[in-house]
Jmol script that loads the backbone (N, CA, C; Angstrom):
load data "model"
ATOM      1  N   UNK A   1     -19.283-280.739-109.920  1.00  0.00           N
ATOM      2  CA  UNK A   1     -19.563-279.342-109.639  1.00  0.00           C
ATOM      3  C   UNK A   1     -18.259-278.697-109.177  1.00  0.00           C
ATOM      4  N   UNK A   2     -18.067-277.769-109.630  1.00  0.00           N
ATOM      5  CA  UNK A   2     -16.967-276.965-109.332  1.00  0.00           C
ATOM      6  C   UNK A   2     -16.907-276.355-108.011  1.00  0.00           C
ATOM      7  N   UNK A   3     -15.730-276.017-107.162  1.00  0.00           N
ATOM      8  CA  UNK A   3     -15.459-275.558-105.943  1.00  0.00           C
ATOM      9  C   UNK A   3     -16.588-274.040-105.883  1.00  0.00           C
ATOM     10  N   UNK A   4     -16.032-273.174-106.818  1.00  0.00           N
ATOM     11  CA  UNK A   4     -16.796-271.580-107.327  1.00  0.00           C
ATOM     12  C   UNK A   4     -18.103-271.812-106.980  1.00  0.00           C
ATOM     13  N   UNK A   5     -18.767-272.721-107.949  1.00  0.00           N
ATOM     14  CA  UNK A   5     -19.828-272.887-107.968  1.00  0.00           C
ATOM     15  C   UNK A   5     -20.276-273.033-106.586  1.00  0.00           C
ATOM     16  N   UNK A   6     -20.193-274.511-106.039  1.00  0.00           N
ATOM     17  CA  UNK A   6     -20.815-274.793-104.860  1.00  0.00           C
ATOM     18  C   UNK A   6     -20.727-273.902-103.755  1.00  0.00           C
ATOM     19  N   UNK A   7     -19.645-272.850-103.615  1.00  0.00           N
ATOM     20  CA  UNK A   7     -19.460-272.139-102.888  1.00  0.00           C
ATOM     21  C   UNK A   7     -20.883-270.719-103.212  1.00  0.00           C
ATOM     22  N   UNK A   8     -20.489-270.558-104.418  1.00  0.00           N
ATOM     23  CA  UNK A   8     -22.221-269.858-104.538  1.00  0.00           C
ATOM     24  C   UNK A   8     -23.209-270.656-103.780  1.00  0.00           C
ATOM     25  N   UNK A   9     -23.491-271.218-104.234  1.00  0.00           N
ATOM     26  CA  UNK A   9     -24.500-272.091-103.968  1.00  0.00           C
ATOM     27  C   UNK A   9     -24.849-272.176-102.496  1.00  0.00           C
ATOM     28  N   UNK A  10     -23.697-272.336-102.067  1.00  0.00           N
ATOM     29  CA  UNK A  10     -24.067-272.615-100.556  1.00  0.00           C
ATOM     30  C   UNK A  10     -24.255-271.057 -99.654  1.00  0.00           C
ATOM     31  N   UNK A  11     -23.476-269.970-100.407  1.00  0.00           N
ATOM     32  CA  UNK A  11     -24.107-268.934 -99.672  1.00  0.00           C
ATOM     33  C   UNK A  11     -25.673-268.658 -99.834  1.00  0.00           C
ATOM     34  N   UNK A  12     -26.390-269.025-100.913  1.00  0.00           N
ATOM     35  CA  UNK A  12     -27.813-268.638-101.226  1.00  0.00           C
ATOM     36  C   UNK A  12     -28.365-269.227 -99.607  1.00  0.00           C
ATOM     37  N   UNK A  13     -29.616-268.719 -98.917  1.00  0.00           N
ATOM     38  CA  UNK A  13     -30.615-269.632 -98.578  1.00  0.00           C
ATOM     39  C   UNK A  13     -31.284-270.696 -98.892  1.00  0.00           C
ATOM     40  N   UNK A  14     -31.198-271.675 -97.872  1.00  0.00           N
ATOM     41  CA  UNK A  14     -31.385-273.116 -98.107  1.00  0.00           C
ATOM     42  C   UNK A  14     -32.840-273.258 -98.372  1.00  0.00           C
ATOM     43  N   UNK A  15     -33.586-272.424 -98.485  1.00  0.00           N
ATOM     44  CA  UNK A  15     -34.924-272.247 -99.102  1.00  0.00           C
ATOM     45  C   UNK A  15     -35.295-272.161-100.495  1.00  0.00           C
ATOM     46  N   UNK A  16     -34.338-271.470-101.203  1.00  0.00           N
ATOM     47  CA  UNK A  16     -34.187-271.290-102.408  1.00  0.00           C
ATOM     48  C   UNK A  16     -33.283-272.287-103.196  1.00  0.00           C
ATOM     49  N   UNK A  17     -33.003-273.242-102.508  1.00  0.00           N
ATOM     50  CA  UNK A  17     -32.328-274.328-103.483  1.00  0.00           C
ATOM     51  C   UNK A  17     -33.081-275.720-103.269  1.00  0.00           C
ATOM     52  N   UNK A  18     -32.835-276.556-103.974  1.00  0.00           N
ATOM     53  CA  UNK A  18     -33.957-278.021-104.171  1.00  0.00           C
ATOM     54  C   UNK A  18     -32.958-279.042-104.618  1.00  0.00           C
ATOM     55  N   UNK A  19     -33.075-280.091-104.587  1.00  0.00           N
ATOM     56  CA  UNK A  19     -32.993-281.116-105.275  1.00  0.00           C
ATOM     57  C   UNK A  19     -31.652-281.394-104.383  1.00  0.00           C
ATOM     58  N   UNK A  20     -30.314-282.105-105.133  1.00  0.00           N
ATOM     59  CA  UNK A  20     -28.967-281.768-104.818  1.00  0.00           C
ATOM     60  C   UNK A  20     -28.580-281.015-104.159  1.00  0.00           C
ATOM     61  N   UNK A  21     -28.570-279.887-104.537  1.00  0.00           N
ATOM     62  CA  UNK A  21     -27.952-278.115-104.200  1.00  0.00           C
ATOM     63  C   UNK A  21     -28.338-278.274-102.457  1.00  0.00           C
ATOM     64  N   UNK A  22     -29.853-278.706-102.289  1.00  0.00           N
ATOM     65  CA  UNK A  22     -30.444-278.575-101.009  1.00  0.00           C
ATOM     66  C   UNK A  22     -29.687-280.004 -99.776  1.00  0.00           C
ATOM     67  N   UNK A  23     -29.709-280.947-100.557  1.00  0.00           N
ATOM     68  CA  UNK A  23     -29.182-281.783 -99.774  1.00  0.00           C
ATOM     69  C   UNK A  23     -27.716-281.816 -99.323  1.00  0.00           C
ATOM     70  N   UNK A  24     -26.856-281.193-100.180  1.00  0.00           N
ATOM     71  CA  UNK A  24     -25.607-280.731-100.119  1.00  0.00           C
ATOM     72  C   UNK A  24     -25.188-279.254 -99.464  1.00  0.00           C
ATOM     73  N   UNK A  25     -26.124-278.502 -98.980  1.00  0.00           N
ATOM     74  CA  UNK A  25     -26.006-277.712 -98.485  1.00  0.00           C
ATOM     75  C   UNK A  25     -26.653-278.262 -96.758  1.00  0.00           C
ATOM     76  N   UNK A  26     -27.749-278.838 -96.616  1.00  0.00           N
ATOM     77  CA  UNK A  26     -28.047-278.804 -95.624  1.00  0.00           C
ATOM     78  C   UNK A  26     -26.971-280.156 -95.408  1.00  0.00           C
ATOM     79  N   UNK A  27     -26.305-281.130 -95.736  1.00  0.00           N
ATOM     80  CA  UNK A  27     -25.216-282.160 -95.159  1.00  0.00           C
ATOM     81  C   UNK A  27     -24.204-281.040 -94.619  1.00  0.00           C
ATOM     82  N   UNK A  28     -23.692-279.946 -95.325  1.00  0.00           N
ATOM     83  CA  UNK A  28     -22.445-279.207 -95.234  1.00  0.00           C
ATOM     84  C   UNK A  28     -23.106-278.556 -94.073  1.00  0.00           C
ATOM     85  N   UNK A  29     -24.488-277.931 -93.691  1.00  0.00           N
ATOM     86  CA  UNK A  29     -24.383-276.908 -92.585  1.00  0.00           C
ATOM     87  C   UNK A  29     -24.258-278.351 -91.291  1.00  0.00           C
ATOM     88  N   UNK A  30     -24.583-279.480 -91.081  1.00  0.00           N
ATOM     89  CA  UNK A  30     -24.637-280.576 -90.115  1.00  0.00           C
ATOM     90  C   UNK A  30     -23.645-280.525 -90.063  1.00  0.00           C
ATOM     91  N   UNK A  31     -22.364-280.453 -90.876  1.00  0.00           N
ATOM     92  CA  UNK A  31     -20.910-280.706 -90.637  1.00  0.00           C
ATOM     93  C   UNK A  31     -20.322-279.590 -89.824  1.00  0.00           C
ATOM     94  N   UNK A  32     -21.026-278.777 -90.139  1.00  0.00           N
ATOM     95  CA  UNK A  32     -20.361-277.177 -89.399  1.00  0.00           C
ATOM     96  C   UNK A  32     -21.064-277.654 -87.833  1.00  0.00           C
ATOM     97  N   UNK A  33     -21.870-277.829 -87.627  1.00  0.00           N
ATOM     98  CA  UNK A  33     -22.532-277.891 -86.448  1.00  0.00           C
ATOM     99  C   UNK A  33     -22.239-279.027 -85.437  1.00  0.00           C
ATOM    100  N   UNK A  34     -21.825-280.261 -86.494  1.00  0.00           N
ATOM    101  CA  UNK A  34     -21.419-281.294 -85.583  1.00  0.00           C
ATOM    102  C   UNK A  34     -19.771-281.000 -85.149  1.00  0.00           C
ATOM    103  N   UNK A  35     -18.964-280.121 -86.070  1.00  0.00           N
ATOM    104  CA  UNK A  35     -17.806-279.743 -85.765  1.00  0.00           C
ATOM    105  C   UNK A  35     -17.891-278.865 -84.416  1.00  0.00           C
ATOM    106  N   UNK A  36     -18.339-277.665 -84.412  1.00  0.00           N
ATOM    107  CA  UNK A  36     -18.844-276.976 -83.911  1.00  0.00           C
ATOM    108  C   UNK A  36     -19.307-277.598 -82.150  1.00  0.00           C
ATOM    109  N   UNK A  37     -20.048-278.594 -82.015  1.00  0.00           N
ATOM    110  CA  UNK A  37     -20.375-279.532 -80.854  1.00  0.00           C
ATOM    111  C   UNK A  37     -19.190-280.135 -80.784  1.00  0.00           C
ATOM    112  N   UNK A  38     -18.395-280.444 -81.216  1.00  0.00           N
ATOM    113  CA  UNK A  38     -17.371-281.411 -81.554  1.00  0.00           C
ATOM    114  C   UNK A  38     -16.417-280.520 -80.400  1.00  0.00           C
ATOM    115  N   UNK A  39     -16.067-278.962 -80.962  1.00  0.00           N
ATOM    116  CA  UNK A  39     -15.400-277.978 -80.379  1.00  0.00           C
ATOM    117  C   UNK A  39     -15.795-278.229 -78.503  1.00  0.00           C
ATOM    118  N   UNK A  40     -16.596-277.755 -78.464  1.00  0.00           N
ATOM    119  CA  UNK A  40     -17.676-277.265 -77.237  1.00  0.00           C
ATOM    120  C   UNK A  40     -17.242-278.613 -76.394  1.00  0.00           C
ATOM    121  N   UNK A  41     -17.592-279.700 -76.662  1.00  0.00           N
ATOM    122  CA  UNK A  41     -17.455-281.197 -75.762  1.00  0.00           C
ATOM    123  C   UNK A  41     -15.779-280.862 -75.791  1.00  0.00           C
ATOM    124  N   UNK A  42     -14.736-281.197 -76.255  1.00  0.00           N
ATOM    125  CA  UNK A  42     -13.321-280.992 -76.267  1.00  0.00           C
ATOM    126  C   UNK A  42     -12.493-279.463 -75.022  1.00  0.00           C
ATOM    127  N   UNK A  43     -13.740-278.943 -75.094  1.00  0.00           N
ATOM    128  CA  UNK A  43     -13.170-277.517 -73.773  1.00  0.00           C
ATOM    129  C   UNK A  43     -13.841-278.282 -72.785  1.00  0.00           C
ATOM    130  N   UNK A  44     -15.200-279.247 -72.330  1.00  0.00           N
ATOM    131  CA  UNK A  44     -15.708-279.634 -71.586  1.00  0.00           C
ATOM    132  C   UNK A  44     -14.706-280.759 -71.059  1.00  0.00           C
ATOM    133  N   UNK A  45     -14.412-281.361 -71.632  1.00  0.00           N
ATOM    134  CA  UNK A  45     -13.902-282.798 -71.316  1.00  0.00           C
ATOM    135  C   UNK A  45     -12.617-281.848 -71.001  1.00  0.00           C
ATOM    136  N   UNK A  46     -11.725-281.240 -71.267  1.00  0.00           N
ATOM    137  CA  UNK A  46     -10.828-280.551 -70.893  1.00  0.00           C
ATOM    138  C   UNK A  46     -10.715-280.370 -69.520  1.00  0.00           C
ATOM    139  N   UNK A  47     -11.904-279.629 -69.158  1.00  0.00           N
ATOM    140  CA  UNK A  47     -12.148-278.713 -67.830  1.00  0.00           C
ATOM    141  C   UNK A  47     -12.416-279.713 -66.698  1.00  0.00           C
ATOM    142  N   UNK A  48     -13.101-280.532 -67.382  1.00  0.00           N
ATOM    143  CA  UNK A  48     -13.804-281.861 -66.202  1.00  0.00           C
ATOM    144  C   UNK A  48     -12.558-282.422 -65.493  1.00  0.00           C
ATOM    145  N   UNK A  49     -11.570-282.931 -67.156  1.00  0.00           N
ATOM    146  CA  UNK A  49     -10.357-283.407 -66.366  1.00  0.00           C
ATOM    147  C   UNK A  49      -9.479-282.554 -65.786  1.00  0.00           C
ATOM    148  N   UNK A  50      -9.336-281.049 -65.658  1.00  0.00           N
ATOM    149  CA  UNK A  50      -8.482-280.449 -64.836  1.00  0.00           C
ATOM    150  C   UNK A  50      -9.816-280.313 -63.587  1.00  0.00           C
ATOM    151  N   UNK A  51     -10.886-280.373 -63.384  1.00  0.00           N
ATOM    152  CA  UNK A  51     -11.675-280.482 -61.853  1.00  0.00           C
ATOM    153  C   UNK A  51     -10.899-281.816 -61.284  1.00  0.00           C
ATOM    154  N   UNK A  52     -10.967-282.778 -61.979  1.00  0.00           N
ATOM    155  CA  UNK A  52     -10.661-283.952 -61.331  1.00  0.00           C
ATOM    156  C   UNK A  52      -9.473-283.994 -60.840  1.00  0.00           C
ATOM    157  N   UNK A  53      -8.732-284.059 -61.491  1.00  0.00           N
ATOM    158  CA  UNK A  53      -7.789-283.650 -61.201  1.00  0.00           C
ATOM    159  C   UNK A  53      -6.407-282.769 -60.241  1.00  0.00           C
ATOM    160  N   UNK A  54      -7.145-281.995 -60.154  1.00  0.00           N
ATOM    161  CA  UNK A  54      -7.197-280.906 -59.129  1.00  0.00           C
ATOM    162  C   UNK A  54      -8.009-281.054 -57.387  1.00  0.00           C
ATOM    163  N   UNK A  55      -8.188-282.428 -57.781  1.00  0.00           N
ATOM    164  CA  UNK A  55      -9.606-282.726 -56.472  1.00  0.00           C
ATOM    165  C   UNK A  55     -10.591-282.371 -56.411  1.00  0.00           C
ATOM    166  N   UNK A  56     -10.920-281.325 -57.261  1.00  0.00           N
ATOM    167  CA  UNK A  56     -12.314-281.033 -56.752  1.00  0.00           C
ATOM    168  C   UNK A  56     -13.296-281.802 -56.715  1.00  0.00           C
ATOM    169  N   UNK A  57     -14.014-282.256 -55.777  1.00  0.00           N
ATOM    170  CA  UNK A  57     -15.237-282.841 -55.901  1.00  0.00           C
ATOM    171  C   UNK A  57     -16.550-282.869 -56.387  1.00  0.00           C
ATOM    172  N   UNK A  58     -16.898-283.726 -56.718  1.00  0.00           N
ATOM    173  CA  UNK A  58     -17.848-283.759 -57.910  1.00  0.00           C
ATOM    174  C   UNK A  58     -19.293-283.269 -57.209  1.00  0.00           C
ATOM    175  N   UNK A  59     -20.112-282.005 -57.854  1.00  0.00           N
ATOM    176  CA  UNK A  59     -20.988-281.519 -57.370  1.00  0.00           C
ATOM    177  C   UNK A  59     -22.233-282.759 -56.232  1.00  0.00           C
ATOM    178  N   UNK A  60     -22.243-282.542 -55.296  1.00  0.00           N
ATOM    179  CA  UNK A  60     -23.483-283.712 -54.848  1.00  0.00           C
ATOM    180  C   UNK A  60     -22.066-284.403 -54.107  1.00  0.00           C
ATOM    181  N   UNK A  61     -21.025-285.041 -54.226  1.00  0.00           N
ATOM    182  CA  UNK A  61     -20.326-285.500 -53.729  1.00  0.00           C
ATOM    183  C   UNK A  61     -19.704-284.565 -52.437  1.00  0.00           C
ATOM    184  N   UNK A  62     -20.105-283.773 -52.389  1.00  0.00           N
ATOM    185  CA  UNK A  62     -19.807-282.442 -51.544  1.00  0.00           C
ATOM    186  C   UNK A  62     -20.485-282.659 -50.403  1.00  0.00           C
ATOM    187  N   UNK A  63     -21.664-282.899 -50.131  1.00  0.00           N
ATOM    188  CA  UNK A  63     -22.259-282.974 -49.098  1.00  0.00           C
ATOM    189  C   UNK A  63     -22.078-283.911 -48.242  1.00  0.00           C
ATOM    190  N   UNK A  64     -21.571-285.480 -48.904  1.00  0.00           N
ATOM    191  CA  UNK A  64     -21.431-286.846 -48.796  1.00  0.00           C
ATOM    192  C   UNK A  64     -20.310-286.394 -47.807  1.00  0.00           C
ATOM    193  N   UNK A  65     -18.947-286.201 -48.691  1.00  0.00           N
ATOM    194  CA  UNK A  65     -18.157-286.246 -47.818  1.00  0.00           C
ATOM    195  C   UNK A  65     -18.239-285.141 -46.273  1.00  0.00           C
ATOM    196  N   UNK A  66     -18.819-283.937 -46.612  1.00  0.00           N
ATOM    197  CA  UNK A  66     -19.020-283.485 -45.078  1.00  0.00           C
ATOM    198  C   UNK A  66     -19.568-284.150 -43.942  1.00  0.00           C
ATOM    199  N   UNK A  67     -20.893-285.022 -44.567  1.00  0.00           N
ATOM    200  CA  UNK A  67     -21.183-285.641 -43.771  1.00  0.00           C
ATOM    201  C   UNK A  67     -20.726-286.834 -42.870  1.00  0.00           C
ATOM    202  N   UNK A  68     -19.530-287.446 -43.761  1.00  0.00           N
ATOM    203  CA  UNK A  68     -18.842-288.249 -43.276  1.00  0.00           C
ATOM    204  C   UNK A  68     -17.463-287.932 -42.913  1.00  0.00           C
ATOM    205  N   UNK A  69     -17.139-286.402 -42.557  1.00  0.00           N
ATOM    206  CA  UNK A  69     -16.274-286.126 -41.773  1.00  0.00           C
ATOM    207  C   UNK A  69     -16.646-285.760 -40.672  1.00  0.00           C
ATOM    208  N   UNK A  70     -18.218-285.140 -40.312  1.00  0.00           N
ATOM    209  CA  UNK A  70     -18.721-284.751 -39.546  1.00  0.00           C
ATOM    210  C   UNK A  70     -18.590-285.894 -38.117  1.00  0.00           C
ATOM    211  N   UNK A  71     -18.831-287.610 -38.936  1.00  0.00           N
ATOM    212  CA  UNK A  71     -19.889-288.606 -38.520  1.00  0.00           C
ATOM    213  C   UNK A  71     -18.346-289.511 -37.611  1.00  0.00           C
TER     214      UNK A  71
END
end "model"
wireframe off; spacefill off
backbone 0.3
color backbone group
């Protein structure tokens, strides 16, 4: 199948296509989406390691240590 083509193809609604067309369109939208999650975890894991980093303490770990500066 040609690039042109599939690129039609994949703009139609995934309702209106069957067989191939459908399975190759709905693999390609999972790829967008697992990329997509892929994105989202990579700013997370980012941020976590500049909290850590930075000291901040880990939510719930907050109380722990007051209490044991208090004690």
């Amino acid at each position: 199948m040609c690039k042109e083509l599939s690129t039609t193809i994949l703009q139609e609604e995934s309702k209106q296509l069957n067989g191939w067309d459908k399975a190759i369109y709905d693999a390609e939208q999972r790829i967008v989406r697992t990329k997509r999650r892929l994105s989202e975890l990579k700013v997370l894991l980012a941020y976590f390691i500049e909290q850590r980093d930075s000291g901040e303490p880990w939510p719930g770990d907050e109380v722990t240590r007051a209490e044991s500066e208090a004690a």
